[in-house]
MARBADREN-667723 format. One record per residue (C-alpha): residue number from 1; residue in one letter; y, z, x. Coordinates in nm, 2 decimals, padded with zeros to 4 digits. Example, Ala and Ser with C-alpha at 12.3 -4.5 7.8 and 13.67 -1.06 7.14 Angstrom:
<nodes>
NODE    i  aa       Y       Z       X
NODE    1   a  -00.45   00.78   01.23
NODE    2   s  -00.11   00.71   01.37
</nodes>
This chain:
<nodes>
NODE    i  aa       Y       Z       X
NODE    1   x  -04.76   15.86   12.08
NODE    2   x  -04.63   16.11   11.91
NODE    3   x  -04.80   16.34   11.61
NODE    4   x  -04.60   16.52   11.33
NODE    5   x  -04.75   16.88   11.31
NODE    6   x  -04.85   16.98   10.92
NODE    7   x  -04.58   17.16   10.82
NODE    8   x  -04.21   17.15   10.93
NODE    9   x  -03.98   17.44   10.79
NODE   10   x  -04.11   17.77   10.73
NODE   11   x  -04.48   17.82   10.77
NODE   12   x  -04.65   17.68   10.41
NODE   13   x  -04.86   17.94   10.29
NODE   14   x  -05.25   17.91   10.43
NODE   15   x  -05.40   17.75   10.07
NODE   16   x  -05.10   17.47   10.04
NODE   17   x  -05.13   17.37   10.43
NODE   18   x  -05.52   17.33   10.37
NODE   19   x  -05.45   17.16   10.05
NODE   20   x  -05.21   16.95   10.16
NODE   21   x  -05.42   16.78   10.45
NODE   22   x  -05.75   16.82   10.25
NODE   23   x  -05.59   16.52   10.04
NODE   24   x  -05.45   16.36   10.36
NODE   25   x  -05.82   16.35   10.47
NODE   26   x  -05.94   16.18   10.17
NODE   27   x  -05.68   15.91   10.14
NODE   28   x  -05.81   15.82   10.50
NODE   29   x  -06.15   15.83   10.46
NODE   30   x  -06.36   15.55   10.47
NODE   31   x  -06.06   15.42   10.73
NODE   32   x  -06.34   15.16   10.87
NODE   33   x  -06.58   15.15   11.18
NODE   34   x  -06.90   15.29   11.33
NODE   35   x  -06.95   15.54   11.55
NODE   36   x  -06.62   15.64   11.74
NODE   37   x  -06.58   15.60   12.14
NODE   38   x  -06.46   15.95   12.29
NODE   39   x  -06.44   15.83   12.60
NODE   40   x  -06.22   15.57   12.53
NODE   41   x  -06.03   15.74   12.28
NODE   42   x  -05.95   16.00   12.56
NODE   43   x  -05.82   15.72   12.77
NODE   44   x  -05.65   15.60   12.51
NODE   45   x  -05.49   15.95   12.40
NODE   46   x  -05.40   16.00   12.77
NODE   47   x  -05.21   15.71   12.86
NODE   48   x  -05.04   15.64   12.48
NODE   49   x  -05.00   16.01   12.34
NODE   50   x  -04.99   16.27   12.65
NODE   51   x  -04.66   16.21   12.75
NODE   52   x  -04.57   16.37   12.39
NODE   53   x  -04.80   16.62   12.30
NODE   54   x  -04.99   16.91   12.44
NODE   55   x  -05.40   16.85   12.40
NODE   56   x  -05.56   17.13   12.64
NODE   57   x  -05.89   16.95   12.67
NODE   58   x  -05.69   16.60   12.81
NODE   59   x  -05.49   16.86   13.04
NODE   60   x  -05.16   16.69   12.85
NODE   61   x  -04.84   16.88   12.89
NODE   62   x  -04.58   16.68   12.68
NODE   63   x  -04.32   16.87   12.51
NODE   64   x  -04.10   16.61   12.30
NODE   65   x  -04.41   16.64   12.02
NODE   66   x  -04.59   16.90   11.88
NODE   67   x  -04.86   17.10   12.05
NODE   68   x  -05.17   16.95   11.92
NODE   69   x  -05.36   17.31   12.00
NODE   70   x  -05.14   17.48   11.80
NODE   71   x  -05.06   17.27   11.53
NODE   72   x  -05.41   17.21   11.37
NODE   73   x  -05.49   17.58   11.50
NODE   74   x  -05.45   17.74   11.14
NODE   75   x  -05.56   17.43   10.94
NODE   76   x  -05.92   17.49   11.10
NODE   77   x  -05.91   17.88   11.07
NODE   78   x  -05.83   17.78   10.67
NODE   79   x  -06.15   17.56   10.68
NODE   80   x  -06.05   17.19   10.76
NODE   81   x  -06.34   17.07   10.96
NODE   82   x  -06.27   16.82   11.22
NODE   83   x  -06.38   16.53   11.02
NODE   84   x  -06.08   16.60   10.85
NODE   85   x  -05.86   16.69   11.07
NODE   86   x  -05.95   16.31   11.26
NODE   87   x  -05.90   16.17   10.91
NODE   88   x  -05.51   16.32   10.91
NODE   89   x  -05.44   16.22   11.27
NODE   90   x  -05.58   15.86   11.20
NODE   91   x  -05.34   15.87   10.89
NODE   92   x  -05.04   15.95   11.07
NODE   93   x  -05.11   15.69   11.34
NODE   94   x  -05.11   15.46   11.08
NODE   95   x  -04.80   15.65   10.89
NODE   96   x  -04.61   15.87   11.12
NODE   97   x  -04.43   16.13   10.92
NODE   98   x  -04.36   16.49   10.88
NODE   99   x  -04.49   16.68   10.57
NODE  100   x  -04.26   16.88   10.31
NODE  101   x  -04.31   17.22   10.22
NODE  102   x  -04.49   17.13   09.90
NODE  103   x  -04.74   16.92   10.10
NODE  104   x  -04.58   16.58   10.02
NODE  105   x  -04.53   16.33   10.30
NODE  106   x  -04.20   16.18   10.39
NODE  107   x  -04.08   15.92   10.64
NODE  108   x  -03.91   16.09   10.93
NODE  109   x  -03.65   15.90   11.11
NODE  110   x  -03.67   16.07   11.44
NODE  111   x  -04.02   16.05   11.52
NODE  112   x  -04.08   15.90   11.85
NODE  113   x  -04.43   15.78   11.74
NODE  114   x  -04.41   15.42   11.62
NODE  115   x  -04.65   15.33   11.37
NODE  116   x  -04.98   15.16   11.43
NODE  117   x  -04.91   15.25   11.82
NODE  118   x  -05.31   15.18   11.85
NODE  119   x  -05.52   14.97   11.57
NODE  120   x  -05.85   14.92   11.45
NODE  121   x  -06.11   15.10   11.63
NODE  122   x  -05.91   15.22   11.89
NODE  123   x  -05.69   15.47   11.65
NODE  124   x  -06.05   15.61   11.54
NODE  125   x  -06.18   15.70   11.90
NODE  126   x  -05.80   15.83   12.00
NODE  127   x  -05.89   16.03   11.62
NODE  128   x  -06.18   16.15   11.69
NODE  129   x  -06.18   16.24   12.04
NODE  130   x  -05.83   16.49   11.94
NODE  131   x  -06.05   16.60   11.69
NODE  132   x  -06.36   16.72   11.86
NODE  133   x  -06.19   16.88   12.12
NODE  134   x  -05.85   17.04   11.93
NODE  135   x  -05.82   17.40   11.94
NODE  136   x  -06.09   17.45   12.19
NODE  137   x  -06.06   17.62   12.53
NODE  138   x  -06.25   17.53   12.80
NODE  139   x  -06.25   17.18   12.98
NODE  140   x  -06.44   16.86   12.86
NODE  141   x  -06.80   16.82   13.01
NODE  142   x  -07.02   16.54   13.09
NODE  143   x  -06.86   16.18   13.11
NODE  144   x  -06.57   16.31   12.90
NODE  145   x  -06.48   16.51   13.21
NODE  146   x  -06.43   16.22   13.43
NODE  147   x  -06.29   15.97   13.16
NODE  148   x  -05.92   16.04   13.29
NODE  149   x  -05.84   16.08   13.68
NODE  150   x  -05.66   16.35   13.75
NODE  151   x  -05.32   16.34   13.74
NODE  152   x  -05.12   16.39   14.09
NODE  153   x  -05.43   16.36   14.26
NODE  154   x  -05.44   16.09   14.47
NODE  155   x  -05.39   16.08   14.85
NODE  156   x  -05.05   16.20   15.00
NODE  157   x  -04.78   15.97   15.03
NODE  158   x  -04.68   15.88   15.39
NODE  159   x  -04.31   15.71   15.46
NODE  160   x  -04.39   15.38   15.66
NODE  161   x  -04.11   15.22   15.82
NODE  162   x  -03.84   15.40   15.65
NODE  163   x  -03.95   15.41   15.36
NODE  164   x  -04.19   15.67   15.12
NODE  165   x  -04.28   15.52   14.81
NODE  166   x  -04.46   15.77   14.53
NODE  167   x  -04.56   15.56   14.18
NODE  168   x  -04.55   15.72   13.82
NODE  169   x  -04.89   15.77   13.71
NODE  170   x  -04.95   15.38   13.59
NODE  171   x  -05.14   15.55   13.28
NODE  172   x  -04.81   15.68   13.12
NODE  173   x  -04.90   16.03   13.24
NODE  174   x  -04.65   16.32   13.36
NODE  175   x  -04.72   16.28   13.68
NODE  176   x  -04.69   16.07   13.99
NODE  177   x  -04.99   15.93   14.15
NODE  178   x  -04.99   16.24   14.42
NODE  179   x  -04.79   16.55   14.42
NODE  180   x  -04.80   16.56   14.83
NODE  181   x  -04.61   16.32   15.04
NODE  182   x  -04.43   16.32   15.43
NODE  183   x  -04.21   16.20   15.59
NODE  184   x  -04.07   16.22   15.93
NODE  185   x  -03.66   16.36   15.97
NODE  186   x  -03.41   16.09   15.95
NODE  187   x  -03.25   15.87   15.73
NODE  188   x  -03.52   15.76   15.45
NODE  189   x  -03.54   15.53   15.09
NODE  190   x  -03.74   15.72   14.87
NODE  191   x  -03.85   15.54   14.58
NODE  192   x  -04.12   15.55   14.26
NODE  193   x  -04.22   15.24   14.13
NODE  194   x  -04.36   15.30   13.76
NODE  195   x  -04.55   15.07   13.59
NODE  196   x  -04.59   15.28   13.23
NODE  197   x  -04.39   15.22   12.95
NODE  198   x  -04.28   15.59   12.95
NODE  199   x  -03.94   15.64   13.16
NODE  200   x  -03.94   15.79   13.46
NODE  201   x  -03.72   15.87   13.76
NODE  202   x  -03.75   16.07   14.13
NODE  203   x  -03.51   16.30   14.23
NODE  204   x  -03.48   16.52   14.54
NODE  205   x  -03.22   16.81   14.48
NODE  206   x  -02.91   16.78   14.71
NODE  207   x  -03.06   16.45   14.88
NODE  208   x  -03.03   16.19   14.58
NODE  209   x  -03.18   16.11   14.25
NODE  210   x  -03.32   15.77   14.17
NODE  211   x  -03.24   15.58   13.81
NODE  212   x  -03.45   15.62   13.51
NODE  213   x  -03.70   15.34   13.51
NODE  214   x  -04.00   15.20   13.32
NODE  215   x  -04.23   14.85   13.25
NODE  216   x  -04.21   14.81   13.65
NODE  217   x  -03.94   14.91   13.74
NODE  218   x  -03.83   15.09   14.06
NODE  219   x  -03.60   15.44   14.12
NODE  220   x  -03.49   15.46   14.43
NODE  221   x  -03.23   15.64   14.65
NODE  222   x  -03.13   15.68   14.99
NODE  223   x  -03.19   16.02   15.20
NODE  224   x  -03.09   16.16   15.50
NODE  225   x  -03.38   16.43   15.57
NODE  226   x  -03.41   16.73   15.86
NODE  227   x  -03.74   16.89   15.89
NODE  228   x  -03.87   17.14   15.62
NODE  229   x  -04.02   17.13   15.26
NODE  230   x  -03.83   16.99   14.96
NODE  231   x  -03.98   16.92   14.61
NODE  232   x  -03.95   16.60   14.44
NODE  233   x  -03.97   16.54   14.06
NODE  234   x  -03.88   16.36   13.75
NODE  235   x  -03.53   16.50   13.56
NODE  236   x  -03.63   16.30   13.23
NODE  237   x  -03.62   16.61   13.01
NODE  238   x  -03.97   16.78   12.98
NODE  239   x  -04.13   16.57   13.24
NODE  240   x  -04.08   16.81   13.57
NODE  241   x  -04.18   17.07   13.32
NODE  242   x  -04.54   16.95   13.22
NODE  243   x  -04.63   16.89   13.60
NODE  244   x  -04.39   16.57   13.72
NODE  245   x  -04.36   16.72   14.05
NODE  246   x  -04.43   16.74   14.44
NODE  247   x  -04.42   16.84   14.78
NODE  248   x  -04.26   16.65   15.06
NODE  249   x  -04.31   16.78   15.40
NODE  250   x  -04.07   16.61   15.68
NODE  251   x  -04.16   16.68   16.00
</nodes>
């Protein structure tokens, strides 16, 4: 999922950015529901929006969509509260677009985000959860803090019978399932199976760099490997950048 920030060409002067997504927030108001799910709309924002946007709270590093922290930044500094600010994310899950520097709204062809990417219910906890937490340092607390495992964080790979096999986080996260794997010297398929819709691939710099994959599909290459430490990562643009990346130790 992918957000359009408020403004797009030069910075819109503080009263016509607040004006602008003050009306945004009351054309989506009264969107439906009771009380939103922040828990699931963390899940939610993790596995369908983090691969795009930075959220500091959800520890999401995207970088092909705008910084959440920074985009809605000023817009709270100019008195937005965050019942409105959920009201103009909602709205542009519903309505992807990019905003024109008198505050109108436009369609914008080269948005990643498709529209109505979540429905219902489910786009107003993914709305309120960026909402409550947007802007804010510090890490989430309480159940919020679990809500999302960490990504890279399970146990080290380990090749078995010729083979070391390290998934894409299934979530759609920038990660892979660990970030430490071994392997002993000798010739070796490496591969990342990746069950998310968001493409991935592995790579290993001068040993061999996998296909781009996604929906369950499989990169692999073939190796040769002499002892040491090499780093493995995804070379989709961005990904390595916002974390995709390990440590493979062959002895």
């Amino acid at each position: 999922m992918r957000f359009s920030p408020p403004s797009t060409g030069r910075r819109l002067p503080a009263s016509a950015t607040f004006a602008a997504l003050a009306a945004l927030s009351l054309s989506a108001c009264g969107a439906g529901g009771g009380e939103p799910d922040l828990i699931a709309g963390k899940q939610l924002f993790a596995s369908k929006c983090g691969s795009c946007h930075v959220l500091g709270r959800a520890d999401s590093k995207g970088l092909t969509g705008p910084n959440l922290d920074d985009a809605f930044r000023q817009p709270l500094a100019d008195g937005l509260g965050r019942s409105g600010i959920a009201a103009v994310i909602r709205d542009q899950i519903k309505y992807p677009a990019t905003f024109g520097e008198e505050g109108d709204k436009r369609a914008d062809d080269s948005a990643a985000m498709p529209a109505n990417l979540v429905n219902g219910d489910q786009a107003g906890d993914v709305a309120a959860y960026v909402a409550s937490v947007v802007a804010k340092s510090g890490k989430d607390s309480g159940l919020l803090a679990t809500a999302v495992k960490a990504a890279g964080g399970g146990k080290p790979a380990v090749a078995k019978d010729g083979t070391l096999s390290i998934a894409a986080d299934p979530g759609g996260q920038l990660a892979y399932v660990t970030n430490a794997a071994s392997a002993p010297p000798g010739p070796l398929t490496v591969e990342s199976p990746n069950e998310s819709s968001v493409p991935h691939n592995i790579v290993i710099d001068d040993k061999g760099a996998g296909e781009v994959v996604q929906d369950g599909g499989v990169s692999r290459f073939e190796a040769q490997l002499e002892a040491g430490e090499l780093t493995f990562y995804c070379s989709v643009p961005g990904h390595r950048e916002a974390g995709m990346e390990g440590k493979l130790t062959v002895k």
